[in-house]
ZALOPA-816970 format. One record per residue: residue number from 1; residue in three letters; x, y, z of N, C-alpha, C in turn. Coordinates in nm, 2 decimals. Layout:
N
+-----+------+--------+--------+--------+--------+--------+--------+--------+--------+--------+
! pos ! code !    nc1 !    nc2 !    nc3 !   cac1 !   cac2 !   cac3 !    cc1 !    cc2 !    cc3 !
+-----+------+--------+--------+--------+--------+--------+--------+--------+--------+--------+
! NUM !  ALA !      X !      Y !      Z !      X !      Y !      Z !      X !      Y !      Z !
...
+-----+------+--------+--------+--------+--------+--------+--------+--------+--------+--------+
This chain:
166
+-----+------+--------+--------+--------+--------+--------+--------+--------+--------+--------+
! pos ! code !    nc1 !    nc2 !    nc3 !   cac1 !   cac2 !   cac3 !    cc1 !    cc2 !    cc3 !
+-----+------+--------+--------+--------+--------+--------+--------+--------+--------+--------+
!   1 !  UNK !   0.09 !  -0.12 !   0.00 !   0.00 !   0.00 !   0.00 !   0.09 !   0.12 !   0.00 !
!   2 !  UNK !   0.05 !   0.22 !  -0.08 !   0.11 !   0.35 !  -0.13 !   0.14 !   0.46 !   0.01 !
!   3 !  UNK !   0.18 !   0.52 !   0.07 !   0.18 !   0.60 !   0.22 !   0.09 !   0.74 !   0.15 !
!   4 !  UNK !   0.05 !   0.84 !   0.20 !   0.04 !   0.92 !   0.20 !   0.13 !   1.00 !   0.10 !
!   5 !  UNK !   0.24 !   1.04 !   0.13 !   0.33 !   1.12 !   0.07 !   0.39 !   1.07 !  -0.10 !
!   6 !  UNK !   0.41 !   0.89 !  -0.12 !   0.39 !   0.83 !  -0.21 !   0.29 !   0.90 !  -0.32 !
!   7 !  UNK !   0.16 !   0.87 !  -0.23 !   0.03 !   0.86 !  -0.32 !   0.02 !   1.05 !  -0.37 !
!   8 !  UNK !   0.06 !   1.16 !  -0.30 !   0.07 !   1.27 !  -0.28 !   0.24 !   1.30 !  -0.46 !
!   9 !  UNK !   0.33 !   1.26 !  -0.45 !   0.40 !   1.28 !  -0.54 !   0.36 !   1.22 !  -0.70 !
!  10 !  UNK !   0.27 !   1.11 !  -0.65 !   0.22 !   1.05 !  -0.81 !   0.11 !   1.16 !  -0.84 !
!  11 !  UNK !   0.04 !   1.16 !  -0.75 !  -0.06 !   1.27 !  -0.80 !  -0.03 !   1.38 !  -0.86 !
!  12 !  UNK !   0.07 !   1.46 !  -0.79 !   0.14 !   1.60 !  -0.90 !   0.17 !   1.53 !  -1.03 !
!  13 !  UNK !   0.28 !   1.45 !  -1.04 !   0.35 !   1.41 !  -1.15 !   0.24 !   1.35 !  -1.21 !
!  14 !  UNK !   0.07 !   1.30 !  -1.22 !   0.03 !   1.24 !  -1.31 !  -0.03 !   1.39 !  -1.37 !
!  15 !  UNK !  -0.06 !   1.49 !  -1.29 !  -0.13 !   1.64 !  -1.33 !  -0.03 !   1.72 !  -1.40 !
!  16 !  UNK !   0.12 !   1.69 !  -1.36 !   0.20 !   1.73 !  -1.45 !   0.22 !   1.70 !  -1.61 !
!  17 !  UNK !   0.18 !   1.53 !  -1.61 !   0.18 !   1.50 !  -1.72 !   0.06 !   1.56 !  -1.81 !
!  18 !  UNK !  -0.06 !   1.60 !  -1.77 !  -0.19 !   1.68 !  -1.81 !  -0.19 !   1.78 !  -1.83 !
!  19 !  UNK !  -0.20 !   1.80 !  -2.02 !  -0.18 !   1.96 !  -2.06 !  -0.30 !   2.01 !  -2.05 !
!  20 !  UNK !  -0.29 !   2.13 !  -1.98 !  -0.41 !   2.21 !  -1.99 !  -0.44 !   2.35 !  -2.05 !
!  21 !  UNK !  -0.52 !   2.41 !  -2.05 !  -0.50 !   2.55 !  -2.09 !  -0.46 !   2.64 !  -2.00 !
!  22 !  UNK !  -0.48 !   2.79 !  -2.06 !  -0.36 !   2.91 !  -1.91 !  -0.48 !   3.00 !  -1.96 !
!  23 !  UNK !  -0.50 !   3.05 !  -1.87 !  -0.57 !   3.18 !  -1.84 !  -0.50 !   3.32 !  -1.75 !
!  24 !  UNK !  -0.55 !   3.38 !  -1.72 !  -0.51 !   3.48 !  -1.66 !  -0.61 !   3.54 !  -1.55 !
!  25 !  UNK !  -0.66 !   3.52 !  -1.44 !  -0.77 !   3.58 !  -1.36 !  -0.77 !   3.70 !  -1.35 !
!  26 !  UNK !  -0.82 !   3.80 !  -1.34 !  -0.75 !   3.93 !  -1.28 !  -0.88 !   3.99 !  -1.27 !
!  27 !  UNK !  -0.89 !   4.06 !  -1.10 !  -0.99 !   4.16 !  -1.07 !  -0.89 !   4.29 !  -1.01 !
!  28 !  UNK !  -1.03 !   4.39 !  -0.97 !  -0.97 !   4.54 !  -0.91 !  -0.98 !   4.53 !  -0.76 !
!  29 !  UNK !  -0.89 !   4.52 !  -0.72 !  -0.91 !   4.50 !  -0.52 !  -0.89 !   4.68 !  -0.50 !
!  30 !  UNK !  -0.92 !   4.72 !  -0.41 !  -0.89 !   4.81 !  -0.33 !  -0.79 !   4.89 !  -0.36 !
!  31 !  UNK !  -0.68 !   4.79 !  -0.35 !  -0.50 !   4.86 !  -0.38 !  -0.47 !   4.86 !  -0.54 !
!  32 !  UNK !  -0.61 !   4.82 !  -0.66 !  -0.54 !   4.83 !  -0.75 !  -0.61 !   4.72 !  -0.86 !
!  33 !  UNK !  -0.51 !   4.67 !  -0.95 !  -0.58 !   4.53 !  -1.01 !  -0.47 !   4.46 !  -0.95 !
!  34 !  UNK !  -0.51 !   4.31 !  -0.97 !  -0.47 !   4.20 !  -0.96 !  -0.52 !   4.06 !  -1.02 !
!  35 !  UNK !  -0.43 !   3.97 !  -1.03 !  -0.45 !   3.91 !  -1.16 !  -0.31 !   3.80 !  -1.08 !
!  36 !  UNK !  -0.33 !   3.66 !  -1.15 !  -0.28 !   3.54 !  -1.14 !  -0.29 !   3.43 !  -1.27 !
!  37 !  UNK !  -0.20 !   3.32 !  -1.31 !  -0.21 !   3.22 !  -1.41 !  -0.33 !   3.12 !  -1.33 !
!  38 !  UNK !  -0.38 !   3.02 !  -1.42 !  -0.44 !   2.95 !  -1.35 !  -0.44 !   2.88 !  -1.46 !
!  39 !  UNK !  -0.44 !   2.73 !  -1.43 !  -0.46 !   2.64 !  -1.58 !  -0.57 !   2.52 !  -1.53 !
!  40 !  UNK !  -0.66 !   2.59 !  -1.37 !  -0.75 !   2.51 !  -1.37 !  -0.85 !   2.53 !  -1.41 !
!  41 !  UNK !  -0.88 !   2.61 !  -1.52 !  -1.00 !   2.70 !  -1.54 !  -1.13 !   2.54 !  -1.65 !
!  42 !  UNK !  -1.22 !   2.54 !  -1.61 !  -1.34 !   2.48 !  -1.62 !  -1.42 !   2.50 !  -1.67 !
!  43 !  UNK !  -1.52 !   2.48 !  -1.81 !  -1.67 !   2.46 !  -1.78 !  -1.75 !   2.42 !  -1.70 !
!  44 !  UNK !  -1.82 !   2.48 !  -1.64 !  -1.92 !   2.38 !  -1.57 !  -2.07 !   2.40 !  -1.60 !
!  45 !  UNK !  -2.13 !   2.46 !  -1.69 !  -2.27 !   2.41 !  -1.69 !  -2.30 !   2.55 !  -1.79 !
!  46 !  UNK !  -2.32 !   2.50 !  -1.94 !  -2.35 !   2.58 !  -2.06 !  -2.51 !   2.72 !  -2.03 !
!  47 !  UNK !  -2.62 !   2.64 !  -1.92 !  -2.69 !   2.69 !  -1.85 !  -2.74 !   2.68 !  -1.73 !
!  48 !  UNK !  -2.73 !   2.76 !  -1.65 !  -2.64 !   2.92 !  -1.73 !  -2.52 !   2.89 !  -1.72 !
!  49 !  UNK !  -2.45 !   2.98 !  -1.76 !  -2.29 !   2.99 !  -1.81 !  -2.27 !   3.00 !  -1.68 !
!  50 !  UNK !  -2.15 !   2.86 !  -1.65 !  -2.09 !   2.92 !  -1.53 !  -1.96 !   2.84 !  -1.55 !
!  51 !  UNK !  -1.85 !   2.85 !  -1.47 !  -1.70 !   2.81 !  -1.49 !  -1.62 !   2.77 !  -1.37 !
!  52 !  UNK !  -1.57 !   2.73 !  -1.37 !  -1.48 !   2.68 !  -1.16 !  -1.32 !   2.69 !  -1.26 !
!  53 !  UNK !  -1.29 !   2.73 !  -1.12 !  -1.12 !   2.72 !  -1.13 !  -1.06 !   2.75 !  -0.97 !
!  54 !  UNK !  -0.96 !   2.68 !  -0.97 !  -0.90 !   2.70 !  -0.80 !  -0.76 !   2.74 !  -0.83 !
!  55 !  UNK !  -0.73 !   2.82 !  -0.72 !  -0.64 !   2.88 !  -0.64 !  -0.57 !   2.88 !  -0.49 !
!  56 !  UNK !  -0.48 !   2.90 !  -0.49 !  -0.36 !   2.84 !  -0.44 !  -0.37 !   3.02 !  -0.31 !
!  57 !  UNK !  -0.38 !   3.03 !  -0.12 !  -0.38 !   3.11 !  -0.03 !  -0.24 !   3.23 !  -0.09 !
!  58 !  UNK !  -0.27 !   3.28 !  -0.19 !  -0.16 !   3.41 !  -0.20 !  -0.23 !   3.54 !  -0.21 !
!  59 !  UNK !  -0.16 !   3.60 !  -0.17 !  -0.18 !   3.79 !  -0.17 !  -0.32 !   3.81 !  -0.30 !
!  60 !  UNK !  -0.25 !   3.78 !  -0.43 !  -0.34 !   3.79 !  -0.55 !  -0.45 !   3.70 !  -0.55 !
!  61 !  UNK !  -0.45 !   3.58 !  -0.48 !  -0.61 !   3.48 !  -0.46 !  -0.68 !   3.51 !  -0.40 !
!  62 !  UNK !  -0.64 !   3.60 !  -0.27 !  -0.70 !   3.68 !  -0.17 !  -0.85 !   3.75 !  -0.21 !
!  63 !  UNK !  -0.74 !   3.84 !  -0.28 !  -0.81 !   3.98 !  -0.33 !  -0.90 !   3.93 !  -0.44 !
!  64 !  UNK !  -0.92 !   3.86 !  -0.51 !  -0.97 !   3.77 !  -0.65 !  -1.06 !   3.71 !  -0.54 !
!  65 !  UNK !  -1.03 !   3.66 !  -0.48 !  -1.20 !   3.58 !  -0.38 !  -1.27 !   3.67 !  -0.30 !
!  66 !  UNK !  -1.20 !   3.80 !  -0.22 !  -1.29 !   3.90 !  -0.23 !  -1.35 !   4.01 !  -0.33 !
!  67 !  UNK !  -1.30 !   4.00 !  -0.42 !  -1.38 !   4.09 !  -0.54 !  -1.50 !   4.06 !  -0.54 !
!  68 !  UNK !  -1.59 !   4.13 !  -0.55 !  -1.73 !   4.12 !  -0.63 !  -1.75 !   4.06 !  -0.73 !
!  69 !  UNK !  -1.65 !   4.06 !  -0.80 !  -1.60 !   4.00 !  -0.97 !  -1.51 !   4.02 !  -1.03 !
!  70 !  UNK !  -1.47 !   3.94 !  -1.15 !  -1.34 !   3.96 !  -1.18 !  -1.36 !   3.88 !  -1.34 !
!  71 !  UNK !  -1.26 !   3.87 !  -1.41 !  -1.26 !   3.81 !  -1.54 !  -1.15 !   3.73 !  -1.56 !
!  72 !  UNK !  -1.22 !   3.63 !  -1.61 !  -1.09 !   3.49 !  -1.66 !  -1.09 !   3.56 !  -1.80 !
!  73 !  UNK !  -0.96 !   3.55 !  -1.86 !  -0.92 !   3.52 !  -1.97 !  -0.81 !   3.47 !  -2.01 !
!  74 !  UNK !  -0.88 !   3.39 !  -2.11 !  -0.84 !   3.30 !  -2.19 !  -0.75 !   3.33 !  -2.25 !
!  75 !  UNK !  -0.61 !   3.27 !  -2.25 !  -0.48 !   3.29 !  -2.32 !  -0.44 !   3.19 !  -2.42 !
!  76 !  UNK !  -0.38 !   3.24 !  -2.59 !  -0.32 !   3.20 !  -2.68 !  -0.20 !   3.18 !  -2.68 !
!  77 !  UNK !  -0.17 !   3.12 !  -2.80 !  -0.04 !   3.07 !  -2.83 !   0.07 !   3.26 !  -2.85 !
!  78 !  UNK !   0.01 !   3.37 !  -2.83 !   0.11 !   3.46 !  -2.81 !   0.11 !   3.49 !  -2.68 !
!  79 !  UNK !   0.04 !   3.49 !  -2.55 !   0.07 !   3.47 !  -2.41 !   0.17 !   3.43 !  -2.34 !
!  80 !  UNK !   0.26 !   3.35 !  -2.42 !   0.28 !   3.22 !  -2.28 !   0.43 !   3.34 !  -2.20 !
!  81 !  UNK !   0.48 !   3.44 !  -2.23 !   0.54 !   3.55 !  -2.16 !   0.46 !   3.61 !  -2.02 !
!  82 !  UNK !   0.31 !   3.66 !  -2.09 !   0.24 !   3.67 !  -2.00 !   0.17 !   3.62 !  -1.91 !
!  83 !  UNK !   0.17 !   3.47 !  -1.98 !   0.13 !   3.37 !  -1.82 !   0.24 !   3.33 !  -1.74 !
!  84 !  UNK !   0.38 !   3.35 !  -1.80 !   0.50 !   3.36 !  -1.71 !   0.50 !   3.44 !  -1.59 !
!  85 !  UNK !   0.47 !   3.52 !  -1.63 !   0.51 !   3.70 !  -1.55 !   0.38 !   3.67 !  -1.48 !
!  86 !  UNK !   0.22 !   3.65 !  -1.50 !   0.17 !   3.66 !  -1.41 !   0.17 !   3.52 !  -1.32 !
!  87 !  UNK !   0.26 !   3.41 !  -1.29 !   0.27 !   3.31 !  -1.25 !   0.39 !   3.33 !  -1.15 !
!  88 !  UNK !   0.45 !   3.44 !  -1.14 !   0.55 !   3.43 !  -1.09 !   0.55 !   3.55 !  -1.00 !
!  89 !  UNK !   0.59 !   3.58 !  -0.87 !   0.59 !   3.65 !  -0.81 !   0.74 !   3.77 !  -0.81 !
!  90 !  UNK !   0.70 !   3.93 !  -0.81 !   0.74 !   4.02 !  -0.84 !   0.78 !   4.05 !  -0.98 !
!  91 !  UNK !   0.73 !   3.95 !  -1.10 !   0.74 !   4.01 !  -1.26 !   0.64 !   4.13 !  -1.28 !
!  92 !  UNK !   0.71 !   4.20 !  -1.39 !   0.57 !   4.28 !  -1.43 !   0.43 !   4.26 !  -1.42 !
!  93 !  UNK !   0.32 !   4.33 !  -1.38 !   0.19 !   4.34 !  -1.47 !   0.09 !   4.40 !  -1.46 !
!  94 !  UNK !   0.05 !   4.44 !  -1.56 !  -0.02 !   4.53 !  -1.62 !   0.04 !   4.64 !  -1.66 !
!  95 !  UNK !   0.13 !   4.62 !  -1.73 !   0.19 !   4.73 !  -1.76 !   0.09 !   4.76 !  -1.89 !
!  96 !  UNK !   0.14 !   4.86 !  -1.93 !   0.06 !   4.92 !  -2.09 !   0.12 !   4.86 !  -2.19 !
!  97 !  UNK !   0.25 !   4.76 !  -2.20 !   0.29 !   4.73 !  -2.33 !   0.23 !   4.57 !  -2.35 !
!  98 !  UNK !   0.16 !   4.50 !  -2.18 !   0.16 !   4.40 !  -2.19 !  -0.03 !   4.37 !  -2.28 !
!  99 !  UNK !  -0.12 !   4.54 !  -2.30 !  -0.25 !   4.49 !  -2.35 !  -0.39 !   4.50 !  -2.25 !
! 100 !  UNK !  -0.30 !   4.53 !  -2.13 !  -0.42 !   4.55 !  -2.03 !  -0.56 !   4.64 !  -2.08 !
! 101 !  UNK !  -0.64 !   4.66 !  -2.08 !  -0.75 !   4.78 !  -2.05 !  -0.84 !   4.76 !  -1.92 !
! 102 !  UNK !  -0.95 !   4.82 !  -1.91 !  -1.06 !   4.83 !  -1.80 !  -1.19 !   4.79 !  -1.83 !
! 103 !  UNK !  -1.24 !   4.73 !  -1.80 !  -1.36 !   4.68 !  -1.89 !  -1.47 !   4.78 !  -1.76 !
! 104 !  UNK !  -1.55 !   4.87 !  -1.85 !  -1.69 !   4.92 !  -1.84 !  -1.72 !   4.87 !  -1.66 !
! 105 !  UNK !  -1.69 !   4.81 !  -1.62 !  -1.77 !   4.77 !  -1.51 !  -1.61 !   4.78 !  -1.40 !
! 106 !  UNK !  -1.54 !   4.79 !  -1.48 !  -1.44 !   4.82 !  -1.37 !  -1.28 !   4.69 !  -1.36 !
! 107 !  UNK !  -1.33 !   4.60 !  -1.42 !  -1.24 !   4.49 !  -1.42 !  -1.08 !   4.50 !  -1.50 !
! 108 !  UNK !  -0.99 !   4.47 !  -1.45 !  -0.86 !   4.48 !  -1.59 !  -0.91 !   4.36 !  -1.67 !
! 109 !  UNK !  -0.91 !   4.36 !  -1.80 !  -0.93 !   4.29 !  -1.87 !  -0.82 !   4.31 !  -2.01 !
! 110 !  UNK !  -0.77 !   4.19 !  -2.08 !  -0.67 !   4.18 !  -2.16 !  -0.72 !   4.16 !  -2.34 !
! 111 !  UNK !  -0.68 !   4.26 !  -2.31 !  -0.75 !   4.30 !  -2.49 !  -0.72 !   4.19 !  -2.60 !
! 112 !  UNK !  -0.66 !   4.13 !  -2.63 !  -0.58 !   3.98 !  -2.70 !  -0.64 !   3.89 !  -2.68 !
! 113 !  UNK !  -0.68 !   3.89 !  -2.57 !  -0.71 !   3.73 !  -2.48 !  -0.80 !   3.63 !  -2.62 !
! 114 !  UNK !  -0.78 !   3.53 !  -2.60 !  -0.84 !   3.45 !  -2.70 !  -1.02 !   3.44 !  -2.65 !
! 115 !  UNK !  -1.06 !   3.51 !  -2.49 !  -1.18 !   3.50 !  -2.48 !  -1.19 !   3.58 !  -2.35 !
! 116 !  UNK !  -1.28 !   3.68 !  -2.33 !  -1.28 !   3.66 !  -2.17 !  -1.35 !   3.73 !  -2.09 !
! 117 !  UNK !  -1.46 !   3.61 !  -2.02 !  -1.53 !   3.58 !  -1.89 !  -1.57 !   3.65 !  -1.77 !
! 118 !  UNK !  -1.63 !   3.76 !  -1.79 !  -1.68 !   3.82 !  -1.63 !  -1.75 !   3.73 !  -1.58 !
! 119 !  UNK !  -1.74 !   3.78 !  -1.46 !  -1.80 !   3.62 !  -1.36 !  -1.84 !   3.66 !  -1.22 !
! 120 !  UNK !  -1.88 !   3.64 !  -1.15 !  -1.93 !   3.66 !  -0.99 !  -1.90 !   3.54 !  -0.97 !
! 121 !  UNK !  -1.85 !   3.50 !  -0.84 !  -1.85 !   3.37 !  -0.75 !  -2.00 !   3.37 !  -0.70 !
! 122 !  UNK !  -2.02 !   3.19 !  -0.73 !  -2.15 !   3.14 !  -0.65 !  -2.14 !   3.07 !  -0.55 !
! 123 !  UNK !  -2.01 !   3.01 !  -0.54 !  -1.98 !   2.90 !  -0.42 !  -1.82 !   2.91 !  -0.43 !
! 124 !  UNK !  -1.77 !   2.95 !  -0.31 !  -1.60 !   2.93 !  -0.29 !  -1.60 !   2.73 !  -0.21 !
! 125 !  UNK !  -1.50 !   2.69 !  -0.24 !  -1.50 !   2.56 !  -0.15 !  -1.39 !   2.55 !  -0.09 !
! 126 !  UNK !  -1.31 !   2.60 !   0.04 !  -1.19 !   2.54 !   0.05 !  -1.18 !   2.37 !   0.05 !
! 127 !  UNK !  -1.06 !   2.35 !   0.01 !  -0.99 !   2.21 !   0.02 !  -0.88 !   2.26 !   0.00 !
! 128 !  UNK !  -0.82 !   2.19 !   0.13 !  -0.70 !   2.18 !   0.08 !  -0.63 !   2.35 !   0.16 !
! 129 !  UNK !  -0.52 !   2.34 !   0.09 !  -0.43 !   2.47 !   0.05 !  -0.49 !   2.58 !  -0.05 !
! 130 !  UNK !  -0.61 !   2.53 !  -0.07 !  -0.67 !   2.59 !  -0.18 !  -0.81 !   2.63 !  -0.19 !
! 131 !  UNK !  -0.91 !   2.69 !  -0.27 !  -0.99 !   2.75 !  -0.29 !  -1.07 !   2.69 !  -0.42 !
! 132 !  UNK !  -1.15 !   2.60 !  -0.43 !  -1.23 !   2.63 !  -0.53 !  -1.32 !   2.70 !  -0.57 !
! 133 !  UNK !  -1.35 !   2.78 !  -0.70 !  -1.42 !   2.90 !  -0.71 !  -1.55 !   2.84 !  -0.81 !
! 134 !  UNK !  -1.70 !   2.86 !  -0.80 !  -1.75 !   2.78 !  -0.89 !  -1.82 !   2.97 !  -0.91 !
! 135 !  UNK !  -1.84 !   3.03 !  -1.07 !  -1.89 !   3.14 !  -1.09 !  -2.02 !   3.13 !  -1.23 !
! 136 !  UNK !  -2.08 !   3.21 !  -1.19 !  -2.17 !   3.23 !  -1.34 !  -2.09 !   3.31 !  -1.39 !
! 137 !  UNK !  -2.08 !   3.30 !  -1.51 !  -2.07 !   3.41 !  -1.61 !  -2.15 !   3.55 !  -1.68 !
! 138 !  UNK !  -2.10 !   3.61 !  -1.71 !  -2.19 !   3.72 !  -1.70 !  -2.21 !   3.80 !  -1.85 !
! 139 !  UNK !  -2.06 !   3.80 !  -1.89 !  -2.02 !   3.85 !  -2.01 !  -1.94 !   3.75 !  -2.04 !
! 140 !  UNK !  -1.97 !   3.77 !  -2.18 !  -1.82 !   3.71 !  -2.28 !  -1.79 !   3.81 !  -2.38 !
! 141 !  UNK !  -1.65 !   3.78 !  -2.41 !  -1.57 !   3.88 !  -2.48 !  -1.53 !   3.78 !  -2.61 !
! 142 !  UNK !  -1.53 !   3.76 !  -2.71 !  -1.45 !   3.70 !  -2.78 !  -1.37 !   3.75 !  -2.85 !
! 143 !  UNK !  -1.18 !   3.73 !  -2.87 !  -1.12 !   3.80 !  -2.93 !  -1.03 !   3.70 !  -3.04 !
! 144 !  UNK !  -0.94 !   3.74 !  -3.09 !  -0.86 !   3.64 !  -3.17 !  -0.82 !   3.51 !  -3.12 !
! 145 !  UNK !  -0.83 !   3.40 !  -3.23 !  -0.74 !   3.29 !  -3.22 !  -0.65 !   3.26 !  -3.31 !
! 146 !  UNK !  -0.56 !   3.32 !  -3.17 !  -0.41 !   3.31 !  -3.23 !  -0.37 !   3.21 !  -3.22 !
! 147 !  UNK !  -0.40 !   3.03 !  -3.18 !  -0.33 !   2.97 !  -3.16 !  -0.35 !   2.92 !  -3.03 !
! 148 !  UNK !  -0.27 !   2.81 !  -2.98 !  -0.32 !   2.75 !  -2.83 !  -0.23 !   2.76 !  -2.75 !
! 149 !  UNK !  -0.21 !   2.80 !  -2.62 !  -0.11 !   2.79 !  -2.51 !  -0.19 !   2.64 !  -2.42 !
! 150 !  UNK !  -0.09 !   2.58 !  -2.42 !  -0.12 !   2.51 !  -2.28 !   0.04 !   2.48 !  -2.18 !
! 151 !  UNK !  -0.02 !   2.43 !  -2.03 !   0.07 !   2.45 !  -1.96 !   0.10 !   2.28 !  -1.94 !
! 152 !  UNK !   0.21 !   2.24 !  -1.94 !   0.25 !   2.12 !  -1.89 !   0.40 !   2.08 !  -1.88 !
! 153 !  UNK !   0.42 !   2.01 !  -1.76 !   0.52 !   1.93 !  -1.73 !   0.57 !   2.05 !  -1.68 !
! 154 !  UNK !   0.54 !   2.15 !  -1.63 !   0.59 !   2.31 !  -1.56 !   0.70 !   2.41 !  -1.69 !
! 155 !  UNK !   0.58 !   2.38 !  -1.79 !   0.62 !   2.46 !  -1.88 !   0.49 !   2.47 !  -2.01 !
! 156 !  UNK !   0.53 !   2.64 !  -2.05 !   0.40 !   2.66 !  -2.15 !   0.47 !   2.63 !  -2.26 !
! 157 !  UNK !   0.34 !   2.57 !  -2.33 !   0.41 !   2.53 !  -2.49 !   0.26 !   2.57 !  -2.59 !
! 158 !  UNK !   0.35 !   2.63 !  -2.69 !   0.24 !   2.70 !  -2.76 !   0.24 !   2.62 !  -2.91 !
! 159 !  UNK !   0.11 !   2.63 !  -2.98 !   0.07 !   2.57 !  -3.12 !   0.00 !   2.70 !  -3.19 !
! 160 !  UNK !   0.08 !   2.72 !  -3.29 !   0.00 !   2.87 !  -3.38 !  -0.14 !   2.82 !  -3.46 !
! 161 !  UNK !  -0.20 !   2.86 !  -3.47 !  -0.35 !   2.83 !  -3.57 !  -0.33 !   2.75 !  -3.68 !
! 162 !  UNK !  -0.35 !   2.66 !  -3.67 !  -0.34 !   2.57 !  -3.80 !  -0.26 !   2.47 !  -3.76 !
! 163 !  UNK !  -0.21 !   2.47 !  -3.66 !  -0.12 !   2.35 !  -3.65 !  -0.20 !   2.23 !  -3.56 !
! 164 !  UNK !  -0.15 !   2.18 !  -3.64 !  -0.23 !   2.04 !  -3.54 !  -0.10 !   1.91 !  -3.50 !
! 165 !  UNK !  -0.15 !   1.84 !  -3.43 !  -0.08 !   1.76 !  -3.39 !  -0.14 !   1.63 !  -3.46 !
! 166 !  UNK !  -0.08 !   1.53 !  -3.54 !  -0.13 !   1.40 !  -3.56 !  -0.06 !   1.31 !  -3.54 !
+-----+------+--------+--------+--------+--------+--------+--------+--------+--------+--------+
């Protein structure tokens, strides 16, 4: 039988092996915007629109589970810089060269983004070290597809439009 810590290192490394997509969360807290990578982001139920993704007790999850609301967006195969920088603590962001704007209602929202999602939280769930966020949707944005970012094995790897894998 597997111990605890065993069963705990297969589990990363089998999620490691599982490419997924990268987004970018980002709401307006008090002190400003704020914004995080996340590559747990989810459908969960076409009607009504709504989406889950979890997060990890830091400064920027904080402020993103107290917001009122905030916007996922969706990142392409020209992102994977800016899901670096916002994955990583003290890189740039939001600067002006990175695309940022303000969306009408107050949110930073990323002008590129391959899609992106205002949302209200309906249910937070801790587990864990973590936070699951389950939200309706409110708006959608759709912008270019440029191509696919996904995150794996602790690294982004991008496919430009037309490329396929066979």
């Amino acid at each position: 039988m597997l111990s605890h810590t065993e069963i705990t290192d297969r589990f990363r490394t089998a999620f490691r092996r599982h490419p997924t997509g990268v987004a970018i969360i980002s709401a307006m807290a008090p002190d400003g915007p704020v914004g995080l990578t996340a590559s747990s982001v989810a459908s969960v139920s076409v009607a009504p629109p709504a989406l889950s993704f979890s997060v990890l007790d830091t400064r920027s999850a904080r402020a993103i589970l107290e917001a009122p609301s905030f916007v996922v967006n969706l990142l392409g195969a020209g992102h994977a810089r800016l899901a670096d920088d916002f994955a990583r603590t003290g890189r740039p962001r939001f600067t002006p060269d990175q695309g940022w704007d303000v969306s009408p209602t107050g949110e930073p929202i990323l002008a590129g983004a391959v899609a992106s999602l205002r949302g209200t939280p309906l249910h937070l769930v801790p587990v864990g070290e973590s936070t699951v966020v389950v939200a309706v949707v409110l708006e959608v944005l759709l912008g270019p597809c440029d191509g696919r970012l996904v995150y794996q094995d602790r690294e982004f790897i991008t496919y430009p439009e037309g490329i396929r894998d066979t």
